[in-house]
C-alpha positions in Angstrom: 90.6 122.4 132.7 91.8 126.0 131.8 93.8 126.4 128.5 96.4 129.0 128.6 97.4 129.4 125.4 96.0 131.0 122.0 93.9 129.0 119.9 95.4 129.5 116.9 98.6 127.2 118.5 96.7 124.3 120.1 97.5 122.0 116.6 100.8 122.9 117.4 100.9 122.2 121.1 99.6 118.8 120.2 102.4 118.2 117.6 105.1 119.0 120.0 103.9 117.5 122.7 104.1 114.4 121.1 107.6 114.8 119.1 109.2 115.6 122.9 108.9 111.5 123.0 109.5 111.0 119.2 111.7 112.8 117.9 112.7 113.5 114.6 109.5 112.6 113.4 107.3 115.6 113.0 105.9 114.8 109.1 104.9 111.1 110.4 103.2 112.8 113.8 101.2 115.0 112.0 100.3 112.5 109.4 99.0 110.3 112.3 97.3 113.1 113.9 95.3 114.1 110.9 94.4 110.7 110.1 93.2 109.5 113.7 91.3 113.1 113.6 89.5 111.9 109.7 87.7 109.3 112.0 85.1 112.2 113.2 84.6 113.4 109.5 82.6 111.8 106.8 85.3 110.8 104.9 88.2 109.2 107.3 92.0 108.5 105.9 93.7 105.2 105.8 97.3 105.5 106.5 99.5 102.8 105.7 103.1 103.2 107.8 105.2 101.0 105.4 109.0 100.2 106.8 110.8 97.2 108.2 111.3 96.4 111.6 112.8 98.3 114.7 112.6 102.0 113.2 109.9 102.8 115.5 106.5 102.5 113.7 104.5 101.4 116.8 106.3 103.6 119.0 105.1 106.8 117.3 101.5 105.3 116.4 101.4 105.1 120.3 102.1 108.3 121.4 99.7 109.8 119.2 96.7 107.5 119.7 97.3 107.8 124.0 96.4 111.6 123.7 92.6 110.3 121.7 89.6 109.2 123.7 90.5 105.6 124.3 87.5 104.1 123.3 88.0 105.9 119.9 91.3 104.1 119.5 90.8 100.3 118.4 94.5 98.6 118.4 94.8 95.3 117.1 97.4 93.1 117.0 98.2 89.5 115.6 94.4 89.8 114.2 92.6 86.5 112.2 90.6 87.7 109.4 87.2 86.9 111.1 88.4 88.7 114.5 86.7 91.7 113.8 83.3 90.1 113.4 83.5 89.0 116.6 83.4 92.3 118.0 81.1 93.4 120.6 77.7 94.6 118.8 74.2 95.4 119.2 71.4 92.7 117.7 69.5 94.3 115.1 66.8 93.0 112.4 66.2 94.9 108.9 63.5 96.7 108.5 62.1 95.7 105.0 59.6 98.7 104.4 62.4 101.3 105.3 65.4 99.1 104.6 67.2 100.2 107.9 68.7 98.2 110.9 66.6 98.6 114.0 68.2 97.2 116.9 65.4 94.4 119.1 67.7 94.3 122.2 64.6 96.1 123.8 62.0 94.0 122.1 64.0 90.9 123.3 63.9 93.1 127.0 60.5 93.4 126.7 59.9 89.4 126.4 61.7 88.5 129.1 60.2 90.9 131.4 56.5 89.4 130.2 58.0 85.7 130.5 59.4 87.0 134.0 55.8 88.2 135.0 54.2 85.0 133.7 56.4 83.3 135.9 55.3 84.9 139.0 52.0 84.7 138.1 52.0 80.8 138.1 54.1 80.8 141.5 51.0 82.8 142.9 48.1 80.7 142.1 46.8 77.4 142.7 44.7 77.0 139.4 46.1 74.2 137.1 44.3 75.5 134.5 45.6 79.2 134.7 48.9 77.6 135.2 48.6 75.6 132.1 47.6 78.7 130.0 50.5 81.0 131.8 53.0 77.5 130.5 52.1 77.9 127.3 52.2 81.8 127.0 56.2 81.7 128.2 56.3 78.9 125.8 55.0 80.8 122.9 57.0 84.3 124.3 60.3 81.9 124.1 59.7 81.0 120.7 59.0 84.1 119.3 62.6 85.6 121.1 64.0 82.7 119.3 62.9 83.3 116.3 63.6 87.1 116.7 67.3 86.2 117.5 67.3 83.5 114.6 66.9 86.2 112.0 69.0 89.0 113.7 72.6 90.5 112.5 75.4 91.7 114.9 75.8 95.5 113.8 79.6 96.5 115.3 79.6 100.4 114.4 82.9 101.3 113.5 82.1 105.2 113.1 84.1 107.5 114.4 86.8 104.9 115.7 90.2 104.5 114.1 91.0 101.0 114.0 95.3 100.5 114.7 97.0 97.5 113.0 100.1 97.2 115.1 101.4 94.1 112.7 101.4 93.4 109.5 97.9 92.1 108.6 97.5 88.9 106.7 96.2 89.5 102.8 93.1 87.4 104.2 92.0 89.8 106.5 93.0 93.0 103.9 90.9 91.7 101.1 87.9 91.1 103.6 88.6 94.6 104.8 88.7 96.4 101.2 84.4 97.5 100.8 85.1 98.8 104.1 88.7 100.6 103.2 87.1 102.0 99.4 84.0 103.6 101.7 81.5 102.5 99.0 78.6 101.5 101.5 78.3 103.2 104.9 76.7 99.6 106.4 78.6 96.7 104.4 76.8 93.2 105.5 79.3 89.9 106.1 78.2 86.6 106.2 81.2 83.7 107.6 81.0 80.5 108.6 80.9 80.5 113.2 82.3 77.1 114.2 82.3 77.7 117.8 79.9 74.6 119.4 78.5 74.2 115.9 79.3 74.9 112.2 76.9 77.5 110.9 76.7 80.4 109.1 75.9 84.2 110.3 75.7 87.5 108.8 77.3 90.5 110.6 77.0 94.1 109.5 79.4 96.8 110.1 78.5 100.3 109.9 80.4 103.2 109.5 83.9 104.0 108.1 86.7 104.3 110.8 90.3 105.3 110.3 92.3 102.8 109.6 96.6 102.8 110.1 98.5 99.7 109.2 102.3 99.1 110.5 103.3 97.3 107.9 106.8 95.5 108.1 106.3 93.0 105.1 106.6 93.8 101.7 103.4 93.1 99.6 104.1 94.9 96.8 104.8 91.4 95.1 100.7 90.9 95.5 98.5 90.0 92.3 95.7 92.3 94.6 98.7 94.8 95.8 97.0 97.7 93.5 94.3 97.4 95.0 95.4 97.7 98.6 97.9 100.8 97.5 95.0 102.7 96.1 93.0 102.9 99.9 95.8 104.2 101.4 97.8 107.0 101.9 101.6 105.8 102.2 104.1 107.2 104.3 107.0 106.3 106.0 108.9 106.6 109.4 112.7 109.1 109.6 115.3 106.2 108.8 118.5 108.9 109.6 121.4 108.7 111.8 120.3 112.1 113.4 116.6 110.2 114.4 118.7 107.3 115.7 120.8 109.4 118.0 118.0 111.1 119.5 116.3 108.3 120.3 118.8 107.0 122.1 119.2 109.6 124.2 115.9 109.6 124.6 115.7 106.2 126.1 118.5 106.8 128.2 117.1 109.9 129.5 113.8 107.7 130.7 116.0 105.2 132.7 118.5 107.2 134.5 116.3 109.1 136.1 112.7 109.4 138.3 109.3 109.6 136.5 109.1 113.0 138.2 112.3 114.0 136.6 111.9 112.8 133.2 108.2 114.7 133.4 110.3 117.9 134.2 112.4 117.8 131.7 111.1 116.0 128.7 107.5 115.8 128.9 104.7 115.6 131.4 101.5 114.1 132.2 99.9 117.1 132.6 101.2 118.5 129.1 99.5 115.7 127.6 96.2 116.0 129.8 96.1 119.6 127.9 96.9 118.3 124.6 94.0 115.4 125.3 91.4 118.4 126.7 92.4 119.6 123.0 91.6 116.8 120.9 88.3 116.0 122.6 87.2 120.1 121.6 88.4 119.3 117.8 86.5 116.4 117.9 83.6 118.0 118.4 84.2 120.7 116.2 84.8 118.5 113.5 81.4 116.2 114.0 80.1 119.8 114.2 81.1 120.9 110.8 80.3 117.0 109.2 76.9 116.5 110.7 75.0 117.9 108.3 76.8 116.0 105.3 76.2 112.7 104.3 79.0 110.4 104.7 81.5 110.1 102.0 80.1 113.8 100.5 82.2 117.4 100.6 81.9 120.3 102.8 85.1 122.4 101.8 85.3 124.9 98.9 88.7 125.0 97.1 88.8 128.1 95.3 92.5 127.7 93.2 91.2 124.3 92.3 91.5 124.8 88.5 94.9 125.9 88.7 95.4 122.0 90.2 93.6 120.2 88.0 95.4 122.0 85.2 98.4 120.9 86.5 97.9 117.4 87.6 99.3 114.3 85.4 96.3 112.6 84.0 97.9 109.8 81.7 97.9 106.8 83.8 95.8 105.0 86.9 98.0 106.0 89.0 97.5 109.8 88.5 93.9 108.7 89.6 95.5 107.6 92.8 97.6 110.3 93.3 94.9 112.8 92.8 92.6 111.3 95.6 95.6 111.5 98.0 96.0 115.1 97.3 92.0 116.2 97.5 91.8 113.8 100.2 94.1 115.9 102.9 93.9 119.3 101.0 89.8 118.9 101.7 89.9 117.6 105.7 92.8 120.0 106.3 90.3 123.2 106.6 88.3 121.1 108.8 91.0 120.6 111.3 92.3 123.5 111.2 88.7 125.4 111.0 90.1 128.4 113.8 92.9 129.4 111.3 90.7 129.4 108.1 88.0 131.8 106.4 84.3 129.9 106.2 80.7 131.0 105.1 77.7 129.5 107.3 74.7 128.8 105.3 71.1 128.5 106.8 67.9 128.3 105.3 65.2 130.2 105.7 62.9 129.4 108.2 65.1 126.8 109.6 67.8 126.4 112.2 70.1 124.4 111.3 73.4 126.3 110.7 75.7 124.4 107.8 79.5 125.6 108.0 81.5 125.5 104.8 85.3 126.2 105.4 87.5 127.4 102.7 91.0 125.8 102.0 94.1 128.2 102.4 97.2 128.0 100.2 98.5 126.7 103.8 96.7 123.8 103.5 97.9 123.4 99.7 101.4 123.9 100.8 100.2 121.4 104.0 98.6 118.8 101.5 102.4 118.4 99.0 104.9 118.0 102.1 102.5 115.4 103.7 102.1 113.3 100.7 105.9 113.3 99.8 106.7 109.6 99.2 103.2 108.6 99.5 103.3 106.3 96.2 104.4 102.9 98.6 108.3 103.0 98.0 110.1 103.2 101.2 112.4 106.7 101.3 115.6 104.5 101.5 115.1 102.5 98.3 114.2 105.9 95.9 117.3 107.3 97.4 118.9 104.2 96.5 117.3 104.0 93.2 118.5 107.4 92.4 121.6 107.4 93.9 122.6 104.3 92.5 120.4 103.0 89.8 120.2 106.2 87.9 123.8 107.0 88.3 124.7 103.5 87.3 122.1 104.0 84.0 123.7 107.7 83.3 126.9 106.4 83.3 126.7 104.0 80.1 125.4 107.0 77.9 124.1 105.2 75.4 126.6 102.6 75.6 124.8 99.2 74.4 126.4 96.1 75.7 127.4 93.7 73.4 130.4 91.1 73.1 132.0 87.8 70.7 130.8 84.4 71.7 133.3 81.3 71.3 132.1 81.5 67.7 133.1 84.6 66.9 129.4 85.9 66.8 128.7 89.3 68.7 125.7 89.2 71.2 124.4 92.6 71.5 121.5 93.3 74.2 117.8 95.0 72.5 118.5 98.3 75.1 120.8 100.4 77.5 120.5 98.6 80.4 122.5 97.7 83.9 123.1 94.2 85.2 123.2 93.0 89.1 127.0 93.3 88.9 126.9 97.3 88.1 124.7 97.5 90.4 126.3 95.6 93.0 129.9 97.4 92.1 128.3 101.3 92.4 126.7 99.9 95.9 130.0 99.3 96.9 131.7 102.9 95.5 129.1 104.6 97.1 128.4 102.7 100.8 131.4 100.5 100.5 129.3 97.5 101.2 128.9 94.7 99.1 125.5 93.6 98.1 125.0 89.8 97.3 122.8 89.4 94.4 120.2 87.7 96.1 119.8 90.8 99.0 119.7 93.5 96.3 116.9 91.6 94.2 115.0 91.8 97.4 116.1 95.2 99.0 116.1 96.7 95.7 115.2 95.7 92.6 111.9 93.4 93.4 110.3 96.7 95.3 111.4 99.2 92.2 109.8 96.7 89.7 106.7 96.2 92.0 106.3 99.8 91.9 106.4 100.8 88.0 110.1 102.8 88.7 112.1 99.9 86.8 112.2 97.4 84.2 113.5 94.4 83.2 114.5 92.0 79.9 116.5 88.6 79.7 120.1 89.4 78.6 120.8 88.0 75.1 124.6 88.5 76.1 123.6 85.7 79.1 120.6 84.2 78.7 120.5 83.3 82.3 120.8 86.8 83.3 118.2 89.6 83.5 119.0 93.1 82.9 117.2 96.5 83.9 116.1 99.8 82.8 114.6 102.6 84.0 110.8 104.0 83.6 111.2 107.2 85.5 114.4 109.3 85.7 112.9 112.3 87.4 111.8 112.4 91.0 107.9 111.2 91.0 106.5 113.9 92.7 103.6 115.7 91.6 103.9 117.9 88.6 102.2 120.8 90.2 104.7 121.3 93.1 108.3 119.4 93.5 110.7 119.8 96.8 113.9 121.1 96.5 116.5 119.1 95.2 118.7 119.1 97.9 116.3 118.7 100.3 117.5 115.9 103.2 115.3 113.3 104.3 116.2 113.9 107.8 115.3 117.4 107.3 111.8 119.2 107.6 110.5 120.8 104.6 110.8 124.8 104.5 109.4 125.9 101.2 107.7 124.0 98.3 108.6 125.4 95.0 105.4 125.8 93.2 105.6 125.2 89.1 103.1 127.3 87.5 102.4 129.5 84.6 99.9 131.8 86.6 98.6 131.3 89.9 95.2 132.2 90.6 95.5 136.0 91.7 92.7 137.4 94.2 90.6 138.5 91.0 90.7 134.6 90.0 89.5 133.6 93.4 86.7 136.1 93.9 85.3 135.3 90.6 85.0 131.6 92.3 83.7 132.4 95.2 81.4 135.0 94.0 78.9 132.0 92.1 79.4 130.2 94.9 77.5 132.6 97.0 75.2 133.8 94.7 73.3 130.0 94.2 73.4 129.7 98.0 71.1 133.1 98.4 68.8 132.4 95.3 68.3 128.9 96.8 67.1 130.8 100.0 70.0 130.5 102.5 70.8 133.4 104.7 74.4 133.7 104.4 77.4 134.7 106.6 81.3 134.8 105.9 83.5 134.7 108.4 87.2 134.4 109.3 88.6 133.4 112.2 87.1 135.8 114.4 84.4 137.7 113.1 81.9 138.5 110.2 83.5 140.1 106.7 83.0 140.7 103.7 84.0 138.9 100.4 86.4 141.1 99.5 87.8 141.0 102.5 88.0 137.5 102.7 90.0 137.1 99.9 92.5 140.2 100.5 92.9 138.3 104.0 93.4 135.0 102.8 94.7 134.9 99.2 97.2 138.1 98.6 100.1 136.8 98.5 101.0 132.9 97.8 104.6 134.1 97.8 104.5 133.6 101.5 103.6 130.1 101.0 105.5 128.8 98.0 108.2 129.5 95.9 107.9 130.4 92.6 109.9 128.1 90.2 111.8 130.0 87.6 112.6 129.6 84.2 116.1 128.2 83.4 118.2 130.4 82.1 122.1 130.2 80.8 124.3 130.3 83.6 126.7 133.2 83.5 130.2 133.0 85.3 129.4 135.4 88.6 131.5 138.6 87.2 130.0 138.3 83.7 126.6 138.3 85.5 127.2 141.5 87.7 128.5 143.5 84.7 125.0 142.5 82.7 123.3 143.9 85.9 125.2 146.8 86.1 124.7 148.0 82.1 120.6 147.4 83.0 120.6 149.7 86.0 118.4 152.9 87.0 120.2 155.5 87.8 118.3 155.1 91.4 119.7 151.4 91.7 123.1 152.4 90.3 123.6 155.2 93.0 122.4 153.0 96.0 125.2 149.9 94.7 127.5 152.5 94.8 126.6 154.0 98.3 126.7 149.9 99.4 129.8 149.6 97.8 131.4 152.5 99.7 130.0 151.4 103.3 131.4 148.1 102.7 128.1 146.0 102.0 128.0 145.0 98.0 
């Protein structure tokens, strides 16, 4: 199929051609994109899609996953916790001296072709006695395949898929699924009990890591084993906005009015996604390219500003842990994906010819990397807008107002803390939304998720010891320290800039000196080295000129607070600092009518 179009846009052409269908929904298309491509690296994502019902979870899932190979695309749904062990696999036997699998579907081949052959032997001669000795060679030849098949394993390879769960899974099947979620061993061995004609027990091994996406509808944050599950995934969550809705509806109305050959014309059309599929199977490649001569789990990116990240990266509590895996997790697959957009050296030793390529991660892919993991810590977008909207406000407003008040014994009851009860809760829910909350639907909407989640607190009231009463643990918005999204930023909205919070970026200087070591242990090791951008060969220098000039055009630079000034006061400061340059071209604005 010919490609019309430059190369540099065929990420995009996927992307769109996808949000023609779902609209509104670019951050969650791109994360699902990314993740289904993480199944040809060494190091695949899991993506956990956490919202209720009916926003369109599946919907979107589907449309990405129908422009991947299908067999590369394993949707599940309703699944028991053994289903996967049941899998279609190839028999294999361990190999004691090497320790690896080895597969004896041809060794079991190879016996039934002799039994076959024994077989026609005895139908060709008369002897009793040859026929006696040909009975007991397919007797012995049927008890060694038994015995073979006795002691084999099922291996299901699971590399390179992406494995779909289209409903909630149960907690059964997660915790069987976490060695294979954490990617500690590339071949995990499973032994359960098979009761199909008989009760028995049988070992399966899988092998590989795939991709794995989970819709998840039910909250599980209430889990003793929820940490664990929260820490193998990467959270995100479908557009909940009027704006989405609308579209959608539109959308749906737009497929049923019309004929498929109209809705292709002016929506989107088989052929659009025919391209966008003739795209995914070339980035495929080129990522199994790039990974082939890692091992699995191991690095093949260079981040040069890395210390300027670490630097800046929380490091007080697990969580940061968590965090921080999120963010190296996309900022080191992102130059992978996007490998025809980014600067690389290719490596080869001497004498051999195997050509390793090492991409080098942008500060595109750092600004990538932040607006893909907003809201990735598990809390769906509507309850942290809720929690801030409402909670905090509700907190703020009692200053440091303690409650307290006289019994029927003319004692006071005063509570340990500042703190907000259901009922303020309830009554700001009802300023704000003008709905009223009963108290059982905001302990589950609300409050149970926020405590789940470290943002809240609670203690009994000692002013009603029947009551509970809540404080806050975090007052700021929980994104990562290094970068934070404008405050007014919309959730229906995509992101234009992140504000980056530094003290000093790594300049080019900074970068070259990173690079530079890089290099020189490749060469004394005795690689022949090349460095590249996205077209042709170039040299360090240029490389980083190219590629790390000017992080202005990425980010924007947060600045210091300073005292606000009423606006007149603050022109007249300008004016008394001005040049004499700058104070003759305000005046020649001022008299063309532009200041």
């Amino acid at each position: 199929m010919h490609i019309d179009y430059e190369i540099n846009n065929k990420i995009e052409y996927i992307l769109d051609t996808v949000l023609k269908e779902a609209r509104k929904e670019k951050k969650l298309t791109k994360q699902l994109f990314i993740t289904m491509c993480s199944a040809y690296s060494n190091n695949p994502i899991n993506l956990l899609i956490n919202a209720p019902s009916g926003v369109g979870k599946n919907y979107v899932i589907n449309k990405v996953a129908e422009l991947f190979p299908e067999n590369d695309i394993l949707s599940l749904a309703r699944m028991t916790d053994k289903a996967l062990f049941h899998r279609p696999g190839t028999l294999v036997i361990k190999n004691e001296l090497t320790g690896e699998y080895e597969s004896i579907e041809q060794k079991i081949k190879d016996i039934d072709e002799q039994i076959e052959n024994k077989e026609n032997e005895i139908s060709q001669t008369n002897n009793q006695d040859t026929k006696q000795a040909l009975r007991s060679t397919i007797i012995e030849l049927k008890q060694k395949k038994k015995d073979l098949v006795k002691d084999a394993r099922k291996l299901i390879d699971l590399s390179n898929k992406t494995i779909v769960f289209l409903d909630t899974p149960s907690e059964q099947l997660l915790s069987g699924l976490l060695p294979l979620l954490s990617h500690d061993k590339y071949e995990v061995e499973y032994e359960f009990v098979d009761t199909h004609n008989v009760i028995k027990t049988k070992n399966n091994v899988l092998r590989g890591w795939p991709a794995v996406i989970i819709a998840q509808a039910l909250d599980y944050s209430h889990s003793p084993r929820y940490p664990e599950y929260s820490r193998r995934f990467i959270t995100t969550n479908p557009t909940i906005s009027t704006e989405k809705f609308n579209e959608a509806v539109n959308l749906i109305s737009n497929k049923f009015s019309v004929p498929d050959l109209i809705y292709q014309h002016t929506v989107v059309s088989d052929s659009q996604k025919d391209i966008a599929r003739d795209i995914i199977k070339g980035l495929k490649e080129q990522i199994q390219d790039i990974c082939r001569e890692i091992k699995p789990g191991k690095n093949n990116v260079i981040i040069p500003f890395n210390e300027s990240i670490l630097g800046l990266l929380p490091k007080a509590k697990s969580e940061d842990m968590t965090r921080a895996n999120r963010l190296y997790t996309y900022l080191s697959f992102l130059p992978i994906v996007y490998f025809h957009k980014r600067p690389r050296i290719t490596v080869v030793k001497k004498g051999d010819t195997n050509i390793q390529t090492i991409p080098i991660a942008t500060f595109e892919d750092l600004k990538n990397t932040v607006s893909l993991m907003e809201y990735s810590d598990g809390v769906r977008p509507y309850i942290l807008e809720w929690y801030y909207d409402i909670f905090l406000k509700t907190f703020e407003d009692k200053g440091d107002k303690i409650d307290s008040k006289v019994n029927s014994k003319g004692e006071e009851l005063k509570e340990d803390r500042v703190a907000v009860t259901s009922q303020n809760l309830i009554k700001k829910h009802k300023e704000k939304h003008n709905e009223t909350l009963t108290t059982h639907k905001l302990l589950q909407s609300y409050i149970y998720p926020l405590l789940n989640h470290g943002y809240i607190d609670s203690i009994d009231s000692l002013i009603d010891r029947r009551s509970t009463i809540y404080y806050p643990l975090i007052e700021t918005k929980k994104y990562i320290n290094l970068f934070y999204l404008e405050e007014n930023n919309n959730l229906s909205q995509e992101i234009d800039k992140i504000v980056v919070n530094y003290t000093s970026f790594p300049n080019q200087v900074f970068i070259l000196s990173v690079l530079e070591p890089i290099l020189k242990y490749y060469s004394t090791e005795g690689y022949i080295i090349k460095i590249k951008n996205s077209k042709e060969e170039i040299t360090l220098e240029e490389l980083v000129n190219q590629y790390f000039g000017f992080p202005e055009n990425y980010f924007e630079v947060k600045k210091e607070k300073t005292e606000q000034k009423k606006p007149n006061e603050q022109k007249e400061i300008e004016k008394e600092n001005e040049t004499s340059q700058e104070k003759f071209d305000r005046e020649q604005k001022e008299i063309q009518g532009w200041g």
